[in-house]
ZAVEX-191097 format. One record per residue (C-alpha): residue in one letter; x, y, z. Coordinates in steps of 0.1 Angstrom, whole numbers, plus 5000, padded with zeros to 4 digits. Example, Ala and Ser with C-alpha at 12.3 -4.5 7.8 and 13.67 -1.06 7.14 Angstrom:
ZAVEX-191097
a512349555078/s513749895071/
This chain:
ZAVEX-191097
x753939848133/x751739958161/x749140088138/x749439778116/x749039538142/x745839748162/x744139768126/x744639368120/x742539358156/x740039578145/x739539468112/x739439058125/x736939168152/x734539358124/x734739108098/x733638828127/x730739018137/x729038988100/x729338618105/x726038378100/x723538438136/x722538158155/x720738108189/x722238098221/x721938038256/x723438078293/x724837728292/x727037798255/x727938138266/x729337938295/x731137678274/x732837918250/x734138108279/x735737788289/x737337738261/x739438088266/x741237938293/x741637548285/x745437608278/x746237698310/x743437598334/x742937328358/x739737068368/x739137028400/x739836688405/x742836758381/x746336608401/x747436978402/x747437188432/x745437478433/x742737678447/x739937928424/x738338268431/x735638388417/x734138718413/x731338698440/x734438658463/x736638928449/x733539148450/x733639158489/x736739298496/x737239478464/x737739838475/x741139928455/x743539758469/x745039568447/x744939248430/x748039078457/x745739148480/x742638978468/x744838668473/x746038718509/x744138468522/x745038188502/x747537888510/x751437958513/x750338318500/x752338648512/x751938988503/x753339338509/x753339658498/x754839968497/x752740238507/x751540028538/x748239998525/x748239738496/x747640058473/x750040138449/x753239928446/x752139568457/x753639228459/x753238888462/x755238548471/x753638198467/x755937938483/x758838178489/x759138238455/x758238648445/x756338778420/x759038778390/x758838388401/x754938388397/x754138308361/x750838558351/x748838548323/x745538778312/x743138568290/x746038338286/x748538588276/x751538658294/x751538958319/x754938908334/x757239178319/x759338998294/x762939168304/x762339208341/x759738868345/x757839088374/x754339158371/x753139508382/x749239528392/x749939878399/x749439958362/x746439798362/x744640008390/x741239868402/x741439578376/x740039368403/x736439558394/x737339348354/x738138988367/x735438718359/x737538448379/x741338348389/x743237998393/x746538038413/x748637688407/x750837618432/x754137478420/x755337408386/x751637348376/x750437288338/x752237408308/x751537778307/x752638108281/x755538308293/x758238248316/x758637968338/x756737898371/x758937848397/x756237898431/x752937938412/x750838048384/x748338298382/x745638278356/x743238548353/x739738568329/x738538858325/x734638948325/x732538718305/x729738778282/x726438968301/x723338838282/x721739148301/x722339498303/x723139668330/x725139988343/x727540038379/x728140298396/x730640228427/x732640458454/x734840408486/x736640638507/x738840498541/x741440608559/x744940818543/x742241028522/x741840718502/x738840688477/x738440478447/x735540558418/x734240358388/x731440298365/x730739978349/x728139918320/x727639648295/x724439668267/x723839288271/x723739108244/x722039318215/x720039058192/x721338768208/x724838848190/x726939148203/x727439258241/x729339638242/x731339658279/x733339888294/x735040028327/x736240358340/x737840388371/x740240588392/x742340548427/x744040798451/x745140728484/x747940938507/x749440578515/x750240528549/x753940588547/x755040988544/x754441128507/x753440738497/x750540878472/x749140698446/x746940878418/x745840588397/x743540578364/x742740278343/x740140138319/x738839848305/x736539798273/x735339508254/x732839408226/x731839068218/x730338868190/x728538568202/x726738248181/x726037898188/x729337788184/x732138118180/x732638408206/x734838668196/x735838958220/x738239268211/x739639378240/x741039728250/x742239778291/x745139938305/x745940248328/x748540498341/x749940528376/x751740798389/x752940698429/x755440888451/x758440648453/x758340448490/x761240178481/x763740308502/x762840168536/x764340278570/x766240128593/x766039968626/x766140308643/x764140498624/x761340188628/x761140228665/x760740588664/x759040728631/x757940408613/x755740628583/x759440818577/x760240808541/x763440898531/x762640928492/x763541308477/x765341438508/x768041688503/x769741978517/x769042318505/x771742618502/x770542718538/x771242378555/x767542288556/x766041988550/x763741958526/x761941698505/x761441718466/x757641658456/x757641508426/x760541218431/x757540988412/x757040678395/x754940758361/x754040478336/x751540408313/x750240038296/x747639988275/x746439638261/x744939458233/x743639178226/x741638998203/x740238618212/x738538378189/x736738058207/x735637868184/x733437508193/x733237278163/x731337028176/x730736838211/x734636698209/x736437018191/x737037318197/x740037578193/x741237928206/x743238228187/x744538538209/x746638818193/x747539028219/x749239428220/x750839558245/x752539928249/x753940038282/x755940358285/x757340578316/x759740718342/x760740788375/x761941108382/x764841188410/x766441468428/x770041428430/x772641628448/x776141708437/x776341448408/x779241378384/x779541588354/x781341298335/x778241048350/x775741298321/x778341388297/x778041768306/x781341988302/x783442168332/x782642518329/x784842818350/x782643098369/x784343288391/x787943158381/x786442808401/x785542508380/x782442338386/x782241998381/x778941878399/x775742008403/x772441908417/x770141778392/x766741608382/x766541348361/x764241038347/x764840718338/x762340578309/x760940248299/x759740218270/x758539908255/x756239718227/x755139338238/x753239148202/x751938788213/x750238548193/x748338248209/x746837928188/x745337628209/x743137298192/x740937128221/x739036788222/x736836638247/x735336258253/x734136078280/x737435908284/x739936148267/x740836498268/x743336678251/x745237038243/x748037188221/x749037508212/x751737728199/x752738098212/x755238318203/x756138618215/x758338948205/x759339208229/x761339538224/x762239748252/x763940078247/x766140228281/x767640568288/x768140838311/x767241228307/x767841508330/x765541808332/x766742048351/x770642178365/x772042358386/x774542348358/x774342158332/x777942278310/x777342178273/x773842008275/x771442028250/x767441948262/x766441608258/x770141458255/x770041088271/x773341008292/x772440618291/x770840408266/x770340028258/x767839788242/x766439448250/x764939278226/x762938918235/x761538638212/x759638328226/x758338018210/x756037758227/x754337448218/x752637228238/x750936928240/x748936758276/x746236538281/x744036368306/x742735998302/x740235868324/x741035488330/x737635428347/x735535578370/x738435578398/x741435638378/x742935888356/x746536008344/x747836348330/x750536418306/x751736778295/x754836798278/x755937158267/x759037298247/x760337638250/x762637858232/x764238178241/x766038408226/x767438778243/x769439058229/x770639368243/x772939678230/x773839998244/x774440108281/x772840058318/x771940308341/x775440278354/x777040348324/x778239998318/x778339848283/x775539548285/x775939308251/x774239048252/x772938758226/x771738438249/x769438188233/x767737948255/x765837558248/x763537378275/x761937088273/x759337078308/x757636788310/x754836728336/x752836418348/x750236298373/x747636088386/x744436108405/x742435798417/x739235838437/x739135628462/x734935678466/x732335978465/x734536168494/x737636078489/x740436158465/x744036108458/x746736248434/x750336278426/x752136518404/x755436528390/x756336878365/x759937018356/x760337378351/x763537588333/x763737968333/x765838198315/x767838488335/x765938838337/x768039148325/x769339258364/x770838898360/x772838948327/x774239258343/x775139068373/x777138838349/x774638548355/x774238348326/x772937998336/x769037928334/x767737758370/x765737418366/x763037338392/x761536928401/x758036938416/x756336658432/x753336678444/x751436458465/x747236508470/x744336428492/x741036618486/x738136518510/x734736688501/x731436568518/x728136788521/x729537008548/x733437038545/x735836958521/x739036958528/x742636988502/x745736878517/x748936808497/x752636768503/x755036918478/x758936908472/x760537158453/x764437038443/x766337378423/x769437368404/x771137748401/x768237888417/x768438278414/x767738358455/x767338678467/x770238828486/x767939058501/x769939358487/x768439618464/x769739848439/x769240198433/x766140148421/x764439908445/x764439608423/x766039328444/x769539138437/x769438778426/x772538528427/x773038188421/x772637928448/x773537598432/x772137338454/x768237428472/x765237298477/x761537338497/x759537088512/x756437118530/x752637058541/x749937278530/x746137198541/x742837398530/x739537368542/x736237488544/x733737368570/x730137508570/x729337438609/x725837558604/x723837758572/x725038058588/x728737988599/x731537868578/x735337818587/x737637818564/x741437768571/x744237698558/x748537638563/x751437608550/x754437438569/x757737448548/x761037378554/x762937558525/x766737558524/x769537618504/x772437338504/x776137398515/x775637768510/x778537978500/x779138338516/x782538538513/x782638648551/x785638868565/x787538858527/x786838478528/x784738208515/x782938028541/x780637678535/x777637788559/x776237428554/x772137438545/x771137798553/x767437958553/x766138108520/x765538458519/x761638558523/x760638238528/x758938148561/x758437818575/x754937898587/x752138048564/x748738048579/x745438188574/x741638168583/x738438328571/x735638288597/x731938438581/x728738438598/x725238528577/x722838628603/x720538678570/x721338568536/x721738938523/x724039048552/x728238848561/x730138948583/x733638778579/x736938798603/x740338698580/x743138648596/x746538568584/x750138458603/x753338488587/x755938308608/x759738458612/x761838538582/x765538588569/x765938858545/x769238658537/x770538348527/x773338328554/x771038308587/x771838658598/x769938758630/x770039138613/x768239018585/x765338878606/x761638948599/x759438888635/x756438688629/x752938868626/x749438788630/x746839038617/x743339058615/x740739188588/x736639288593/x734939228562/x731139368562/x728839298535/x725339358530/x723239388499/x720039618493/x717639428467/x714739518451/x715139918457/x712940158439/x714740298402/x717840028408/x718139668406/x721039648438/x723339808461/x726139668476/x727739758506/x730739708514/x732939788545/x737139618551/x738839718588/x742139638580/x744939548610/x741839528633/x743939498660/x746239778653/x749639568652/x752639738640/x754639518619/x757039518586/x755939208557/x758939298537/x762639438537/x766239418525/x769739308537/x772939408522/x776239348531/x779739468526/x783739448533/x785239698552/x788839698551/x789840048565/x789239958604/x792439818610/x795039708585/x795339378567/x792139318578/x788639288563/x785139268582/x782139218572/x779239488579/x775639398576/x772939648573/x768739618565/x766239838559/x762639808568/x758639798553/x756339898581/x752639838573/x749840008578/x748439978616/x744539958620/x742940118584/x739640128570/x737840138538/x733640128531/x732340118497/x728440118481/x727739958448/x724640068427/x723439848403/x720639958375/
């Protein structure tokens, strides 16, 4: 079916090119890029909150971190990673909410894994170098592909159409032997009709944490058919990671005295030594294609087609000590008159998986009215299993024998219909209204050996509305009301969680924009039923543990501004003050259940700040100071003081100046980041577990509560130079 399907792209995206030429210009390029993303973008007077970058912006500080970190800086935005040094495995949170919560989509096409609903930049290495733009919707936003929004959506277009050729050539080294390479070219447009574009680049950085490496490759190529009215791209990107695991985390202890420690492949040799296996890796590859049709009938119509492949395969490999024989099916066997029934081992645990998509959307445009629908559907199979490849002893194996195995298998439908009216020249109303319908299967075993049937269907109905009035030239107002439903994600299922979680947004807007500042402020509350929380606990794999919290909501204030105090200086800050709880929380403490009342949320803290301060002494040459605060956290949901994150405030040096009109090139850019300026040690992320203890003293039970630790990376540094022919 692969071949099939990649032959249908290739074959639409050659027929297109023969059609009929026409002229074109900078202004229709424009326009059919637009209509790429109608389905799930925003105006920006539309009564949805969100903030845009673009790639002039991304361009600054892109020297391979990774695309979480690109939007540090923005409103009620968090990030983390595991490394230290936002290299590698990255994350994000958006309201509290993390990043299986963050609803992701490439050219309108979901990115979100379809079992686990998390969304892995790391597979995707330097894909920041590919981005034409980004909208991140805060809240339920618009009607979107792919699984529910529950704190934001992330849209991402990819590079548009170059009318000119050019080629790229860009480096950057920094600190943990990091250094990032790529080349860029594009042959412009070729007789007004068909632009050729690619990328190559790779990543590796030592990460900051011990043995945190990252060896990263990825690419990304496109061709394009352009006329008057139709722009056609075929699109083929992906990449393959391979990272020394760094989810373990340490504890308190270990924090204060050996923060970079990283407990990942330690064991204990024959000898009694301690020693550290050096490939206990992550290893996965994706690849993507797509295939997008804009099509612009006249001035009111136009329409958008995207068929979309994707393939994503890999392990993680682990050194175990004195495993089960039973746990991998292997027999006893006798040597020496003694049976042996464990052995040390290594083993991986695969992913494999195939993700078809198709995407249909009809647009029209007035002066008054403006309206979109479309249809998606989805299929996803994901194949599961274990291997071990080497053992001590291994009675009765045969090579490539699996000890687990299970499939998912995912089908979505969409459809979709919103619309914006403009009343008059002050008033205008929005209406989206979206079904969605789910349906997941799975057969086989876990990775804990435990049967895992199941065949859920799912049917939403999200509606969303708003309204913006503008009060005069400066001044505008808006209010937004969306509902959001989302299905459980696979660890759910095997948690025995079955019920979807329903999300209310209101939103309420004032945007303020005169010559010299404008200004975004908006108040949101976010009321959940069943929402899946965090419990701050992890499994053996890293992936955090969700349960069920009936009753929660958030509420809060965020403001974003940007003030240019002179043609050289411009401020531009922003917070986000929530207060986000969860109602009449219950926690089985001591072997009994305990009402806690309204308790914190995990990961979500009630202050999110940040600033960007930039100063061009010269219009070629910025120098920028971004800082961000993250107030106090609880890992938990029960307002444990162990489970506490401290507040940080760090500080980034962003240097930027560009050579023009140099002999034999048309640019360079250079770049320079200083990361943690200041040097402050501090941890962005963590876990909390608990458990009973019922051996300390008879007919008793007590509660023991544990967390582990993230440290970040202290003061860091990475410089980059960009030639341009």
């Amino acid at each position: 079916m692969k071949r099939i399907f990649l032959s249908i792209l290739f074959l639409a995206a050659t027929t297109c090119t023969l059609a009929q030429e026409k002229t074109t210009d900078s202004t229709k390029v424009e326009a059919l890029e637009e209509v790429l993303i109608k389905s799930v973008r925003v105006d920006a007077d539309s009564p949805i909150t969100h903030s845009n970058l673009d790639k002039e912006e991304l361009e600054k500080r892109n020297l391979g971190q990774d695309i979480p970190y690109m939007l540090s800086y923005l409103p009620s935005v968090v990030t983390t990673s595991d490394a230290g040094a936002g290299i590698g495995y990255t994350y994000i949170r958006v309201r509290g909410s993390d990043a299986s919560r963050v609803n992701v989509t490439l050219n309108g096409i979901p990115f979100n894994d379809a079992e686990s609903q998390g969304t892995f930049f790391v597979n995707l290495p330097d894909f920041t170098s590919s981005v034409q733009n980004l909208q991140l919707q805060r809240g339920v936003g618009t009607s979107t592909n792919g699984s529910g929004a529950f704190g934001a959506s992330l849209n991402i277009l990819t590079d548009g159409v170059s009318e000119t050729a050019y080629g790229e050539i860009s480096n950057a080294v920094g600190s943990y032997n990091t250094r990032k390479h790529n080349v860029k070219f594009s042959t412009g447009l070729l007789n007004n009709r068909i632009e050729i574009a690619g990328r190559l680049s790779t990543i590796q950085s030592d990460g900051y944490i011990d043995r945190a490496s990252s060896d990263l490759k990825s690419y990304f190529l496109h061709a394009a058919y352009l006329d008057r009215n139709t722009l056609i791209k075929a699109l083929a990107f992906g990449g393959r990671e391979e990272t020394y695991q760094a989810y373990f985390g340490i504890d308190a202890e270990t924090l204060a005295n050996d923060r970079t420690f990283n407990p990942a492949g330690m064991y204990t040799d024959e000898d009694g030594n301690v020693k550290f296996y050096d490939n206990e890796v992550d290893n996965y590859a994706q690849d993507h294609y797509q295939l997008l049709w804009n099509q612009r009938y006249n001035n009111k119509w136009s329409s958008n087609v995207s068929l979309n492949y994707t393939y994503g395969r890999g392990y993680f490999e682990q050194y175990k000590e004195d495993e089960d024989f039973e746990t991998y099916n292997f027999d006893p066997i006798e040597i020496g008159g003694e049976t042996i029934n464990t052995t040390d081992l290594i083993r991986r645990r695969w992913l494999d998986n195939d993700f078809y998509a198709v995407n249909a959307n009809v647009n029209y445009k007035d002066n008054d009215v403006e309206v979109s629908s479309g249809a998606f559907f989805s299929t996803y199979s994901g194949d599961h299993f274990g291997e071990v490849i080497w053992a001590q002893f291994a009675g009765g194996s045969e090579i490539r024998d699996r000890y687990y195995f299970g499939v998912g298998d995912k089908n979505e439908f969409t459809v979709f219909t919103k619309a914006t009216w403009r009343i008059d020249d002050q008033w205008s109303v929005f209406g989206d209204l979206q079904g969605r319908f789910i349906s997941y299967e799975t057969s086989g075993t876990t990775s804990d050996l435990i049967t895992l049937n199941v065949d859920q269907s799912y049917s939403f109905f999200n509606p969303k509305a708003g309204a913006s009035f503008q009060l005069n030239e400066k001044n505008q107002f808006y209010a937004s009301y969306g509902r959001a439903n989302r299905e459980p994600r696979r660890s759910d299922f095997e948690q025995g969680i079955f019920t979807a979680e329903k999300l209310d947004d209101i939103e309420l807007g004032w945007r303020y924009a005169s010559e010299a500042t404008n200004i975004s402020t908006n108040l949101f509350y976010m009321d959940y039923t069943d929402q899946l929380v965090l419990t701050g606990a992890i499994d053996d794999v890293g992936a955090p543990i969700r349960e069920t919290s009936g009753e929660s909501y958030r509420i809060g204030l965020e403001v974003d501004a940007e003030i240019r105090l002179s043609q050289s200086f411009t401020v531009r800050p922003n917070i986000a003050l929530s207060s986000n709880k969860n109602v009449d929380f219950v926690f089985q403490r001591d072997g009994e259940l305990v009402n806690l009342g309204n308790t914190n949320i995990s990961y979500s803290p009630e202050i999110v700040a940040g600033n960007i301060v930039e100063y061009r002494p010269i219009p070629n040459l910025q120098f920028a100071l971004l800082s961000k605060y993250v107030g106090e956290q609880f890992m938990g949901n029960i307002d444990s003081e162990v489970s506490k994150l401290d507040s940080y405030f760090i500080n980034d040096l962003n240097i930027v100046y560009e050579l023009r009109e140099v002999p034999f090139v048309d640019s360079i850019l250079l770049n320079g980041l200083v990361n943690n300026l200041f040097n402050v040690e501090y941890v962005s992320n963590g876990y909390f577990f608990t458990f009973d203890d019922d051996f300390s003293e008879p007919g008793t039970i007590t509660t023991i509560e544990g967390a582990g630790f993230y440290p970040q990376a202290t003061i860091n540094f990475l410089v980059g130079a960009t030639v341009r022919f």
